[in-house]
C-alpha positions in Angstrom: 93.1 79.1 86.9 92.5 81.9 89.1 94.6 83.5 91.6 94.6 86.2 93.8 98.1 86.7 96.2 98.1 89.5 98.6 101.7 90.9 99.8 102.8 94.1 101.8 102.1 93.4 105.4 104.7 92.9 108.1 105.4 94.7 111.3 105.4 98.7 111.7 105.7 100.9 114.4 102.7 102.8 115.3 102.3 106.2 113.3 104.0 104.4 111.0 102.7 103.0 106.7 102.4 99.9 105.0 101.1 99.2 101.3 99.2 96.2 100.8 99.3 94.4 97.3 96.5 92.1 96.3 97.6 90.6 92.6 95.1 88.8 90.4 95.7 86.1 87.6 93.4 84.2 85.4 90.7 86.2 85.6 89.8 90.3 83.5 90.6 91.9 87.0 88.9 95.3 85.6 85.2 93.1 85.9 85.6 92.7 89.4 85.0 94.6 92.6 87.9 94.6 95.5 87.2 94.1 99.2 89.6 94.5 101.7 89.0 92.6 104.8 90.8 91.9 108.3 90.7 89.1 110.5 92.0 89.8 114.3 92.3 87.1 116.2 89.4 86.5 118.5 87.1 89.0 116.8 84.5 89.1 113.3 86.3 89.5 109.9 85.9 93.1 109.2 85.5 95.1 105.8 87.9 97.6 106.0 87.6 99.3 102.5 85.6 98.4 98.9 86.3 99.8 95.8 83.8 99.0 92.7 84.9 98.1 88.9 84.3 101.8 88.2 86.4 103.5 90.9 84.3 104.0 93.4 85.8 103.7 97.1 83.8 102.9 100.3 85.2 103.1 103.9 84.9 101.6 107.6 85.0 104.4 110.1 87.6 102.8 111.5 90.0 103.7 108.1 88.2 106.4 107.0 91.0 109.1 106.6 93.8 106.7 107.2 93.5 103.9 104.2 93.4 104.4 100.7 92.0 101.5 98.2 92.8 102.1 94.5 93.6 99.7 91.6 95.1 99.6 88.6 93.5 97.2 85.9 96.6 97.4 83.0 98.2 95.9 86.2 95.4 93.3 87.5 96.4 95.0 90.6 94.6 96.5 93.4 96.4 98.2 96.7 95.4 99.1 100.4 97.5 102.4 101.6 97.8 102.5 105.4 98.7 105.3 107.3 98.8 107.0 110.4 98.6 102.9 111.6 97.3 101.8 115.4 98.7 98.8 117.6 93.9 97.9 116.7 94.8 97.8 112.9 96.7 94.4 113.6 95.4 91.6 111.8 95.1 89.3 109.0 94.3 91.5 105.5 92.2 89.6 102.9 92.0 90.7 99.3 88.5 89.8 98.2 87.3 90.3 94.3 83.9 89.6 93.2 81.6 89.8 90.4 79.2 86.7 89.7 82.1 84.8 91.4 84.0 85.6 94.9 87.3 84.8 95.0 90.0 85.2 98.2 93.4 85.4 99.3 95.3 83.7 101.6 96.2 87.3 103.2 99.1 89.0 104.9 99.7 90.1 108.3 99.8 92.9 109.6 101.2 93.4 113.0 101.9 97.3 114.5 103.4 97.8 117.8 106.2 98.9 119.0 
């Protein structure tokens, strides 16, 4: 059975970092692509930062400069590096891997203010 558990988020000042985790069971993580997403309330689920099986990293302008994606396969772990975070980066993060099949997290908050 597949599962995918994200964990990291909680509340930060601004300026201030957070690590996202996104762990994944029951499936060869290393096949799969990883999405980061966020949810605010009231507003469109955003992609926030991709990173393909091979390595290769995408960002939203919004990040770009501020978030890191990386992964580590021997782990079946993939990460989401936020610095430099703004009271705008609050939301919901979702953990998305895909290949032929798209699976989710439930996510983790993310809440920065001070």
């Amino acid at each position: 059975q597949v599962q995918v558990v994200e964990s990291g988020g909680g509340l930060v000042q601004p300026g201030g970092s957070l690590r996202l985790s996104c762990a994944a069971s029951g499936m060869i993580f290393s096949r799969y692509a990883m999405d980061w997403y966020r949810q605010a309330p009231g507003k469109q689920r955003e992609l926030v930062a991709s990173i393909t099986s091979g390595g290769i990293t995408n960002y939203a302008n919004s990040v770009k400069g501020r978030f890191t994606i990386s992964r580590d396969n021997a782990k079946n772990q993939g990460y989401l590096q936020m610095n430099s975070l703004k009271p705008e980066d609050t939301a919901v993060y979702l953990c998305n891997l895909y290949a032929d099949i798209d699976y989710w997290g439930q996510g983790t908050q993310v809440i920065v203010s001070s």
